[in-house]
C-alpha positions in Angstrom: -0.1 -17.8 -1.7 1.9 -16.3 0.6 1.4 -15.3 4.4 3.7 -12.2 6.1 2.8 -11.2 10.1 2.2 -7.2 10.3 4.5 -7.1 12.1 7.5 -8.7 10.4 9.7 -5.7 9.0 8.9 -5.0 5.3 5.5 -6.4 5.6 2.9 -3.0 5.1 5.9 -2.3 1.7 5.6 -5.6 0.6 1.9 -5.6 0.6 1.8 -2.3 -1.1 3.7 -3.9 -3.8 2.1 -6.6 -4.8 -1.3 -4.5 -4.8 0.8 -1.6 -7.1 1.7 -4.7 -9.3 -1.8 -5.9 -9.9 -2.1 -8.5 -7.1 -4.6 -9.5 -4.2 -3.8 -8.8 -1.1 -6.1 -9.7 2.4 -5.1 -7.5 5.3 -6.9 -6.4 8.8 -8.9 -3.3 9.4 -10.6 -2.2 12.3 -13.9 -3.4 11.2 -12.8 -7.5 9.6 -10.3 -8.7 7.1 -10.6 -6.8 3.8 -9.5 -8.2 0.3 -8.1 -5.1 -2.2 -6.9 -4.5 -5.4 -5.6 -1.0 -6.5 -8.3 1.3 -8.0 -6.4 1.7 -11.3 -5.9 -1.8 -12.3 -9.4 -3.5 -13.5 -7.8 -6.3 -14.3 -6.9 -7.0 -10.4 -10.2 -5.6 -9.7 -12.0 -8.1 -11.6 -9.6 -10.8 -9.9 -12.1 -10.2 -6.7 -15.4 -11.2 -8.3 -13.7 -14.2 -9.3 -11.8 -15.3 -6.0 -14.9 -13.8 -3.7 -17.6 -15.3 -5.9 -18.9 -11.9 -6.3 -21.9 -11.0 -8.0 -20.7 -9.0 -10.8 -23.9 -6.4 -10.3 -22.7 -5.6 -6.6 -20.0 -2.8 -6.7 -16.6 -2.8 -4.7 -16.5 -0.2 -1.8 -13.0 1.6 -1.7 -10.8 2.4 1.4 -8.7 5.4 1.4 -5.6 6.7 3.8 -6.0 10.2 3.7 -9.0 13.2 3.3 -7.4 14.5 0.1 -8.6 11.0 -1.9 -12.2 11.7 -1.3 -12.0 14.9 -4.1 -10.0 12.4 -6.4 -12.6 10.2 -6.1 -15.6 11.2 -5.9 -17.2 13.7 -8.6 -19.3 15.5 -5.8 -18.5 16.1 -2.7 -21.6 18.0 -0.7 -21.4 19.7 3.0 -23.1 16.6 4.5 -20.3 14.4 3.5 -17.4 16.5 4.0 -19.0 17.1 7.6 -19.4 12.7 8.1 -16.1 12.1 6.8 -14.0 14.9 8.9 -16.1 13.3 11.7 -16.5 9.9 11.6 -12.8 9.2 9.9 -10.8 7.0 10.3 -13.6 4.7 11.3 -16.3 2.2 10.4 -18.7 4.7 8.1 -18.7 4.1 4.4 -20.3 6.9 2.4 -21.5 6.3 -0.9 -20.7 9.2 -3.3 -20.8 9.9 -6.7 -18.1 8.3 -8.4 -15.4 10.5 -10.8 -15.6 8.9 -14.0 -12.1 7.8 -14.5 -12.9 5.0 -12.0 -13.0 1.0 -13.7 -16.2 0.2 -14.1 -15.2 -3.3 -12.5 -15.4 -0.8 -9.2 -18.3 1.1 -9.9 -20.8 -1.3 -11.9 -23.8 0.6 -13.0 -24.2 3.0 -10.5 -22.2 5.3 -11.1 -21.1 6.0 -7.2 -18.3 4.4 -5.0 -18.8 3.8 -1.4 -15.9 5.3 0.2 -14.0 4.8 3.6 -11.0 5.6 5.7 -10.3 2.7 8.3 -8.9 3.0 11.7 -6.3 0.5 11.3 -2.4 1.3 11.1 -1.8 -1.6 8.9 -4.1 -1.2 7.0 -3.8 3.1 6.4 -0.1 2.1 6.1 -0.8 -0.5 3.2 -3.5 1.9 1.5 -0.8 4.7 1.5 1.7 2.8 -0.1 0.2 1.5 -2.8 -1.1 5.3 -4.2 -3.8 6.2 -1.1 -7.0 4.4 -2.4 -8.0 0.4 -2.9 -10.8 -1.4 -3.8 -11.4 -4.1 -1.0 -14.4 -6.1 0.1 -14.3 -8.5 2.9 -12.1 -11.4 2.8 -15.0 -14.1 2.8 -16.8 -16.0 -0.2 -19.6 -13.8 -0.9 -22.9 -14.5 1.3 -20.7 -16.2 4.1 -19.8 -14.8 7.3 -16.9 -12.2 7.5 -13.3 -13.0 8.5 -12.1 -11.7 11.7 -8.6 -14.0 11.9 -6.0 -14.4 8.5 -7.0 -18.4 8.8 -10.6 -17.8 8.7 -9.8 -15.6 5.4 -7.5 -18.2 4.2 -9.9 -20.9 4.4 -12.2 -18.7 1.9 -10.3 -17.2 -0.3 -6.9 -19.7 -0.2 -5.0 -19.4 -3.4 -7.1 -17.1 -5.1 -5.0 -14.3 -3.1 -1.2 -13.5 -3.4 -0.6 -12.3 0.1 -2.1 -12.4 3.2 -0.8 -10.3 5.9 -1.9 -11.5 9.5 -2.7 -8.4 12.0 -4.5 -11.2 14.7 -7.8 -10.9 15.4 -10.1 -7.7 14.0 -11.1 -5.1 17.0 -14.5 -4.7 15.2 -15.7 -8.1 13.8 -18.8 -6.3 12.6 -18.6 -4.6 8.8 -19.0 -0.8 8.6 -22.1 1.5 8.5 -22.9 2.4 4.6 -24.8 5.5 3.9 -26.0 7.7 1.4 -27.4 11.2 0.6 -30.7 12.0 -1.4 -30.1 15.4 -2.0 -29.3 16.3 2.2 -31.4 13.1 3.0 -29.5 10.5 4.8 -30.3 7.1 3.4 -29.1 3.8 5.5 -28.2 1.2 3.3 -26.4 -0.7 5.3 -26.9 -1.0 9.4 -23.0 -1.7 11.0 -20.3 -0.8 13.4 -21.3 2.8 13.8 -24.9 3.2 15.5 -27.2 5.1 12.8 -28.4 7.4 15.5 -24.8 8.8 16.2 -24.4 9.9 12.6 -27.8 11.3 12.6 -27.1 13.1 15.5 -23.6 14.8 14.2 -26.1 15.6 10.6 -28.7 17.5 13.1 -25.9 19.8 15.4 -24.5 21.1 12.0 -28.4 22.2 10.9 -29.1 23.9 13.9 
């Protein structure tokens, strides 16, 4: 286990790497700490069931670092959630899409759809980026305990199950993101967060009018 400030030189590349080589790494976003492994390795993917005690029927929400990742990975992407994601990214929304069928099922579970999200964090867009634009990461916490908002609080969860933590200080957010999903062009809240529901309603109503 090792521990690297974000901003030590080398730290967002370093990071990056040990994702790219299959490892776990817990960095900041804007929202709390997140936990990732690199959408193309199940193996590390699996890795966070294990070090989160993870119920292996919950999926694993991915973040992306750029617009372009949301056609790679999701099968379908409708009007509604181009128009949430061009608005609301970077930032505490995760939509829930149909996932492309190339992604691990370690990711996707039996649903067949992938909550996807773009955080507003430099550190953590910069680490995203550098290890091929999209990660599986759930927050940094045993599962069904409170989110971490500081590197030690994450530490004291997960400890050695991770390979790197990179310390970014306290979280901005310290409350998870807002998950949605459509039903056809029916907004379905799954998850009540960061983003106030009647916001993204709101942007979904000035497009229909």
């Amino acid at each position: 286990m090792k521990v690297l400030r974000a901003d030590e030189p080398g730290s967002v590349e370093i990071a990056a790497q040990v994702l790219r080589e299959g490892g776990l790494v817990v960095f900041p976003t804007d929202t709390v700490y997140g936990v990732g492994a690199v959408v193309d390795r199940p193996d590390a993917v699996a890795r966070l069931y294990v070090a989160k005690g993870r119920p292996l029927d919950k999926p694993i929400p991915v973040l992306i670092a750029d617009l372009d990742q949301l056609e790679k990975l999701a099968r379908e992407v409708t009007p509604e959630v181009q128009l949430l994601a061009q608005h609301f990214w970077p930032g505490a929304l995760t939509i829930v899409v149909p996932a492309q069928p190339w992604l691990p099922r370690e990711i996707v579970r039996e649903t067949g759809a992938v909550g996807l999200r773009m955080p507003d964090h430099p550190v953590a867009l910069g680490i995203i980026s550098g290890a091929g634009g999209a990660v599986a990461t759930t927050s940094a916490n045993r599962s069904g305990e409170r989110e971490a908002c500081t590197v030690e609080e994450a530490i004291g969860a997960l400890g050695d199950a991770v390979d790197l933590y990179i310390d970014g200080g306290r979280t901005p957010g310290g409350i998870p993101s807002t998950v949605v999903a459509f039903e056809g062009s029916r907004l379905v809240v799954l998850r009540r967060g960061a983003l106030p529901v009647e916001v993204i309603e709101e942007v979904l109503r000035s497009r229909s009018h």
